[in-house]
N, C-alpha and C positions, 0 to 999 in steps of 0.2 A: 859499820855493817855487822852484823848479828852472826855468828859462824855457830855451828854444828858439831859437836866434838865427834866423831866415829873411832868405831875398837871394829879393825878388822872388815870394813866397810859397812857397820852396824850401829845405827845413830843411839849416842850414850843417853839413856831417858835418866840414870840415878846409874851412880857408883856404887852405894852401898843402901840399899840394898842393890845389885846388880840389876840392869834392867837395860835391852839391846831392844829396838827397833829396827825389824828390817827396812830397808827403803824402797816400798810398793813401786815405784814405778823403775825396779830392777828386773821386775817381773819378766822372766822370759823363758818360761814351761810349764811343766805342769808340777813337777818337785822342786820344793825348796831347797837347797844344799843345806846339809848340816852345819857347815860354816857361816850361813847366811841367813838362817833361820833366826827369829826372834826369841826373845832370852828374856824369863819373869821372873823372879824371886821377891819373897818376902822379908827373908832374912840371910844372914851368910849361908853360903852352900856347904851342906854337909861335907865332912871327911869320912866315904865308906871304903873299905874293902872288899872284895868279894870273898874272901876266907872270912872276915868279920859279920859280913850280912847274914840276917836272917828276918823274917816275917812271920809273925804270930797269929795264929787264928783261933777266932775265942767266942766268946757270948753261948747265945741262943745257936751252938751247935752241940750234935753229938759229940764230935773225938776231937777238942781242941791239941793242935798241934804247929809245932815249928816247922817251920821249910828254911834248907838254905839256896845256892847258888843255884850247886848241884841238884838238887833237888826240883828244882825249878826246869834245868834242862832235859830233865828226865821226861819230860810231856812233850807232847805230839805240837808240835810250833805252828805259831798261823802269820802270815804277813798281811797287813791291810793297807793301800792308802790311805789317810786322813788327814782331814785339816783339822788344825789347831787357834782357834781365837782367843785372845783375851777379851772377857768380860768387856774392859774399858775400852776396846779398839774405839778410834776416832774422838776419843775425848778433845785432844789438843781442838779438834775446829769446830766443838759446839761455841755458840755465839755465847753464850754467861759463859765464864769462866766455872768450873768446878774443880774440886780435890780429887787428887787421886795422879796418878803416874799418866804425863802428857803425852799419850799418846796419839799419832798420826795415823795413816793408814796403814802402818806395819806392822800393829801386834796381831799377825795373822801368817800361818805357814802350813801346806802342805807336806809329810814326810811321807816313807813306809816305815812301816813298824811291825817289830817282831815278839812276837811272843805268846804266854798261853793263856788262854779262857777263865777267866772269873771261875769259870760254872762249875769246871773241874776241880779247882782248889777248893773250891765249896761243897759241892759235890765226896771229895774224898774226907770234908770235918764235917759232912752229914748235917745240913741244917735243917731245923728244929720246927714245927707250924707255926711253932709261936712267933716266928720272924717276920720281921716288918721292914727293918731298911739293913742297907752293909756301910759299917761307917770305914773308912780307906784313912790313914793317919801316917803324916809324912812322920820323917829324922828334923825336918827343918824346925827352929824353934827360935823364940826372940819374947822380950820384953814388944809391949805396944804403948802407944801413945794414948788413946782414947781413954777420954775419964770411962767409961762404959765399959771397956775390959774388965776381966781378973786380973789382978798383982801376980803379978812375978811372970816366968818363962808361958807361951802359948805354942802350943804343937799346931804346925798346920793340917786340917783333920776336914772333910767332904762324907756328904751320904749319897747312898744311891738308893732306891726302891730295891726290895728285893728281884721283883720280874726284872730292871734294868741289868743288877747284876749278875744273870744269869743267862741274860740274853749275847750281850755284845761286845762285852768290855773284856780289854787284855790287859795282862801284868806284861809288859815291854821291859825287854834289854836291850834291845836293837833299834838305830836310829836310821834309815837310809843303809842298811845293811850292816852299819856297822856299829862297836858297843856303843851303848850311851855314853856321851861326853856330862862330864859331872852338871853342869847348868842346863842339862836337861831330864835329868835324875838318877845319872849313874849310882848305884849300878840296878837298880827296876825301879820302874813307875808303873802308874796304871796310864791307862786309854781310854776312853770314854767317848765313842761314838755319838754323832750329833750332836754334842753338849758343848757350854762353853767349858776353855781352858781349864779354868777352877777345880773341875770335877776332877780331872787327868792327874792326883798329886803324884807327886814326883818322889826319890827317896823313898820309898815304899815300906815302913819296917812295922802294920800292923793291921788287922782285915778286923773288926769287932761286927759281930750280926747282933744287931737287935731289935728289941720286943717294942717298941715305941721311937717314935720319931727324932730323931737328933737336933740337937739345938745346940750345936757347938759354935762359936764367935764366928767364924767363916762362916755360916750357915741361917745364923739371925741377924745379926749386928753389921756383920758387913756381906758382901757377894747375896742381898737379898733384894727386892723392890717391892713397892705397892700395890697391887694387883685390886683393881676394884668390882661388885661385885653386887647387886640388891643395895645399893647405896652405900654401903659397907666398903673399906679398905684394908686388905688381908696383906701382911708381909710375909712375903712367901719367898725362897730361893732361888738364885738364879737355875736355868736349867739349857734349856734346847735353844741350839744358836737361833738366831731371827733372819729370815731372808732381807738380800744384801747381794747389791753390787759395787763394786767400788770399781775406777778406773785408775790402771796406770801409768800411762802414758794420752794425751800431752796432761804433764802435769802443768799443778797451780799457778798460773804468772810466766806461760811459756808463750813464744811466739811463733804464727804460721804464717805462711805467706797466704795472700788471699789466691782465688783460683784456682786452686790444687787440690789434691786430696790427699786428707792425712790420715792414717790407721788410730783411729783410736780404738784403746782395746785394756782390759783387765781380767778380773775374774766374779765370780757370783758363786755363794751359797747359801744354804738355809737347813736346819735342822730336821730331822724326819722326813726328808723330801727330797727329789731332788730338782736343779733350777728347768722350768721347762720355759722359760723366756727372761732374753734382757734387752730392754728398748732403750734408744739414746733421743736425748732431745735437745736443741740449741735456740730455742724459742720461749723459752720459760713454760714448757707442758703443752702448749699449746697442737702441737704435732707430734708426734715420738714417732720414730724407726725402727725396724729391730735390727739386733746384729746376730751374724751368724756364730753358734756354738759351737765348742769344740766336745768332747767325748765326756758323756757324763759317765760317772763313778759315783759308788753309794757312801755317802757320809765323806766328800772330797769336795772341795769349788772345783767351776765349771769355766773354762776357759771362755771369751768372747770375745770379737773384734768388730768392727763396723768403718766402713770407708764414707770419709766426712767429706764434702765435697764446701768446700768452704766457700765464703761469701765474696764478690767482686771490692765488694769496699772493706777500708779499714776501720777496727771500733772491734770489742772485745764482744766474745762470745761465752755465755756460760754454760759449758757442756755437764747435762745429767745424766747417769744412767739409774736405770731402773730393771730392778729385779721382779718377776713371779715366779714361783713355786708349783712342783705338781699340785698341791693341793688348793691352788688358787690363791695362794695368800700373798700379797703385792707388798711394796716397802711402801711406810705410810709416809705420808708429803711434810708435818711438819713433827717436833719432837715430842712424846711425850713424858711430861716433867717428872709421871708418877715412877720413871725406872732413875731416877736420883743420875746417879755418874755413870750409867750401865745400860748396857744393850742398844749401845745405838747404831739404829739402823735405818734413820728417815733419810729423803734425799740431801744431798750434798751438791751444792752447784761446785764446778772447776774452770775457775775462770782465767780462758786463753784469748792471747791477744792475737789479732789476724792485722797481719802489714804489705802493703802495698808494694 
């Protein structure tokens, strides 16, 4: 039989580079614990200090300048909920295999987060008209494997539009109220509202604004997909999560008794929006239900449940849920191949056995 290695009750997806899988159908609130939260890295995790940090802000601004800790706590703090996804959430159960860190339904977590506004540290080095994007560049660094890289060390480095980072994004120290634990980017990271994980770099030690688009390896080569268009195929950046529901309970290959009713229930989110329905189905589409919601929050998944009233006989059922969006946008039925290892967010059957 096949076993699951866990650190701390968090399924081990890679040693080295680190990489922790929450186990989704642990699910049971609306914050993740900071012990239980899902854990990415690229490369070894930096060694910072808070006497040793500092962050550099540079380019297309007036007064480039360093900030340290101190520096940082000196601004007016903001707390937000947010969820956190990776990119590749649900890779491990697309039907082709693909590369990339096997993840299941856990590279996703809710925290609060603390800390201060993009706008203001930008704000105080005066950026320039000439500004086009804010490139965020971690401490973390590695050699890569890809003929397609540059030789030698790569910095993990993200851009954002100039309007995004001046709208929503925080420099965080605080995780669940408390400091960052190092493998989530002690001691600041950024925050990135609606976006996937990727954008959120962690270890935070440099802010570049500039005058033309970025094209850093993180940003063309890999965390990008094909976006088609006038017949044309543009590789564009990953950006804004994709509505999504997933279930946590009854998981894959679980047993019910028939006759009964059982809570199924998860959570649902999507980028720029927030979930304004999730339906369940045990028919293959053919019928959907809704389930009742739980409190929606901006740029956070939406809690959901639904009472299953199960079938008199026995033989397996495949429960789906389905997400929509304020802005009407539904999870599409089957994959589409053009997002490569990324952004998947089509249905997912869960298939429960029901016993007599």
């Amino acid at each position: 039989m096949e076993t699951t290695a866990l650190r701390n009750g968090r399924i081990v997806r890679s040693e080295d580079p680190l990489n922790l899988e929450t186990p989704f159908e642990n699910l049971d609130g609306f914050i993740t614990p900071t012990s239980a939260f899902y854990v990415r890295t690229h490369y070894p995790i930096p060694k910072i200090s808070k006497a040793n940090w500092r962050v550099r802000v540079e380019g297309e601004v007036e007064r480039p300048c360093d900030l340290n800790y101190d520096d940082l706590l000196k601004f007016k703090p903001q707390t937000i909920p947010m969820t956190l996804e990776c990119a590749g959430n649900n890779r491990n159960l697309l039907t082709t295999k693909v590369k990339g860190v096997q993840w299941g339904l856990g590279a996703v977590g809710t925290a609060e987060w603390t800390g201060v506004p993009l706008s203001e540290i930008l704000n105080r080095a005066g950026i320039r008209p000439t500004a086009c994007e804010v490139i965020m560049e971690g401490a973390d660094q590695g050699p890569l494997e890809d003929p397609k890289a540059p030789r030698g060390n790569v910095r993990f480095a993200r851009s954002v539009p100039v309007n995004k980072a001046n709208d929503d994004i925080l420099l965080v120290y605080k995780m669940n109220d408390v400091e960052l634990p190092p493998e989530h980017g002690f001691p600041v990271r950024a925050i990135v509202p609606g976006w996937f994980a990727v954008a959120s770099v962690k270890w935070l030690q440099r802010i570049i604004v500039t005058d033309r688009p970025f094209n850093g390896y993180y940003q063309t080569f890999d965390y990008a997909f094909w976006k088609r268009g006038d017949g044309n195929a543009e590789l564009v950046p990953l950006r804004e999560l994709q509505v999504k529901a997933e279930i946590a309970r009854p998981i894959a290959g679980e047993s019910v008794s028939a006759n009964s009713t059982v809570r199924v229930y998860g959570a649902a989110w999507a980028g720029g929006a927030e979930i304004a329905k999730v339906e369940v189905t045990i028919d293959g589409g053919n019928t959907w239900k809704s389930a009742n919601l739980g409190d929606s929050v901006p740029n956070a998944w939406r809690l959901w449940e639904y009472e299953w009233k199960t079938p008199s006989k026995a033989g397996q059922c495949n429960l789906i849920a389905r997400a929509t969006d304020s802005l009407g946008r539904t999870q599409p039925t089957e994959r589409d191949l053009d997002r490569g290892t990324y952004m998947i967010n089509h249905l997912l059957p869960v298939a429960v056995n029901v016993k007599v």
